[in-house]
C-alpha positions as CSV (number, residue, x, y, z in Angstrom):
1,X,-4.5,-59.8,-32.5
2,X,-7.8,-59.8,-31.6
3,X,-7.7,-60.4,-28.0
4,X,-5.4,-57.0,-28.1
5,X,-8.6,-55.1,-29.7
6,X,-6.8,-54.3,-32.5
7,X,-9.5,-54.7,-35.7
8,X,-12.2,-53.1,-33.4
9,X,-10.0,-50.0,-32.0
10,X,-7.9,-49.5,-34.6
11,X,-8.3,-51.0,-37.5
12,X,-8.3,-47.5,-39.5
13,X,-5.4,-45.8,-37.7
14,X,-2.6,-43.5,-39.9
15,X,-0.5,-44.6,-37.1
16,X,-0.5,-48.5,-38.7
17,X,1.6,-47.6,-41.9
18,X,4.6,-46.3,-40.4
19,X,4.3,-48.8,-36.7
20,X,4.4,-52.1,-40.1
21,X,7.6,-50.7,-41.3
22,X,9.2,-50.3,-37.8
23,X,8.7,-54.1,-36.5
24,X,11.5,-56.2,-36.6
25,X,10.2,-59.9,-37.9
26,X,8.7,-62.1,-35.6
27,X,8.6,-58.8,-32.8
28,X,5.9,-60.0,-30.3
29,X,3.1,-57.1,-29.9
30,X,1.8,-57.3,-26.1
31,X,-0.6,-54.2,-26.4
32,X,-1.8,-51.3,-28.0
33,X,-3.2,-47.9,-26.8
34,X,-4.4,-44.6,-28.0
35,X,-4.6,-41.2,-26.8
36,X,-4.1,-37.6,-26.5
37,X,-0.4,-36.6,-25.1
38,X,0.4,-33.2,-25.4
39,X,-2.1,-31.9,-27.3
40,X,-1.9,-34.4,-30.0
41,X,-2.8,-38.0,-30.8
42,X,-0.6,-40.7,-30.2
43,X,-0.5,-44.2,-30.5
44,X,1.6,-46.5,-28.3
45,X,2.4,-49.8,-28.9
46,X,4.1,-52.1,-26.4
47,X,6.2,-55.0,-27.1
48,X,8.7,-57.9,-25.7
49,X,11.7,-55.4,-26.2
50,X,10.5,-51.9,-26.5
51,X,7.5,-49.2,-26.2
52,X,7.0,-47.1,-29.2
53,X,5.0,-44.1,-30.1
54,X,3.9,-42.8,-32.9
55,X,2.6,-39.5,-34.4
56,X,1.2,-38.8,-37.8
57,X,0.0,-35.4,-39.0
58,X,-1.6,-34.7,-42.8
59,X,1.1,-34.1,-44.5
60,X,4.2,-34.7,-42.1
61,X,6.5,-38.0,-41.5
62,X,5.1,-40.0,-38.7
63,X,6.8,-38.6,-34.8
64,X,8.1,-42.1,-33.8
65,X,9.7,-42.3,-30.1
66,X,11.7,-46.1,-28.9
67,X,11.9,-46.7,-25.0
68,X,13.5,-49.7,-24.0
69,X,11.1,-51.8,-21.9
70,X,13.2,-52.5,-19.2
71,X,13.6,-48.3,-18.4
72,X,9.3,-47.9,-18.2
73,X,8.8,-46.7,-14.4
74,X,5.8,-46.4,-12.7
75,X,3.1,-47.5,-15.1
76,X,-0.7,-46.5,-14.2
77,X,-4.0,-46.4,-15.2
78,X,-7.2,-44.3,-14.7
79,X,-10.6,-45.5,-15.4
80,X,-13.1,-43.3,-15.5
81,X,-16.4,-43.1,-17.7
82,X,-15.3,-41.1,-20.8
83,X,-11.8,-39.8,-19.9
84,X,-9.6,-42.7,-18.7
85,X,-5.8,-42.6,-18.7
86,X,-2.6,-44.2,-18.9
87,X,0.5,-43.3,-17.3
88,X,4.4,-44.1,-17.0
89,X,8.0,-42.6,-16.7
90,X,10.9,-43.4,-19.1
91,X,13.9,-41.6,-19.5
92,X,13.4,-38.7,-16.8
93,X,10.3,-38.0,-18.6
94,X,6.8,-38.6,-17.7
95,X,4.3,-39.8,-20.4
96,X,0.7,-39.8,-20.1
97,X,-1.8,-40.4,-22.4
98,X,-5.6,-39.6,-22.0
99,X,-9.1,-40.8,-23.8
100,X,-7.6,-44.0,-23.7
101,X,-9.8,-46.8,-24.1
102,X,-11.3,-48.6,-21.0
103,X,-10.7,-52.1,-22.7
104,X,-6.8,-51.7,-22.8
105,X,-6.0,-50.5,-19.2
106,X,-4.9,-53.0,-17.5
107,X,-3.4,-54.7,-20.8
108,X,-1.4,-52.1,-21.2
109,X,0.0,-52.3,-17.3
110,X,0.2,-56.2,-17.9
111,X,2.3,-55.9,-20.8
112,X,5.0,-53.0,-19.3
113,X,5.6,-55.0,-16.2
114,X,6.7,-58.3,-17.8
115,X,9.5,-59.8,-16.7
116,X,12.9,-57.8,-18.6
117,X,13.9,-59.5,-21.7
118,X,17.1,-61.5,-21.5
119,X,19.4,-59.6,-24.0
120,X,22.3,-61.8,-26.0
């Protein structure tokens, strides 16, 4: 988990708790981003099967979206100095995040555009 920047990034995230109870066993993590999407912080984490993200607020159960992998269209970065971006469709909708770290950019493209999962 290191390579994916995790205990450097994120080590302190409210967004941890409720992504440890989601996971199935053994689920392979391929990359994790934060960011601001509509107006509020989210946290995206992408794996062999499915991107999730999640949500918290003081006081409220965590916000938690599933996309399958397989329907992410269109994914794109931004790298700028202070304000760099991430970018994809899903489900006729578009989601982009902003103040995403520079370090997970092009982690985060890698890991959307693996090859589909083979589904039994």
């Amino acid at each position: 988990m290191q390579e994916l920047y995790v205990y450097d990034l994120y080590a302190f995230r409210t967004e941890l708790k409720p992504l440890a109870e989601l996971l199935y066993p053994l689920e392979t993590i391929n990359c994790f981003a934060a960011g601001i999407h509509e107006k509020r912080r989210k946290f995206i984490v992408v794996t062999y099967y499915r991107v999730i993200i999640i949500s918290t607020m003081f006081g409220n159960p965590a916000e938690i979206t599933e996309i399958k992998r397989e329907l992410v269209k269109n994914p794109t970065f931004k790298k700028r100095f202070f304000t760099s971006s991430i970018s994809f469709e899903a489900e006729g909708e578009t989601y982009s995040l902003s103040f995403v770290s520079r370090r997970v950019l092009e982690l985060f493209v890698w890991a959307v555009t693996q090859p589909n999962p083979i589904r039994k």
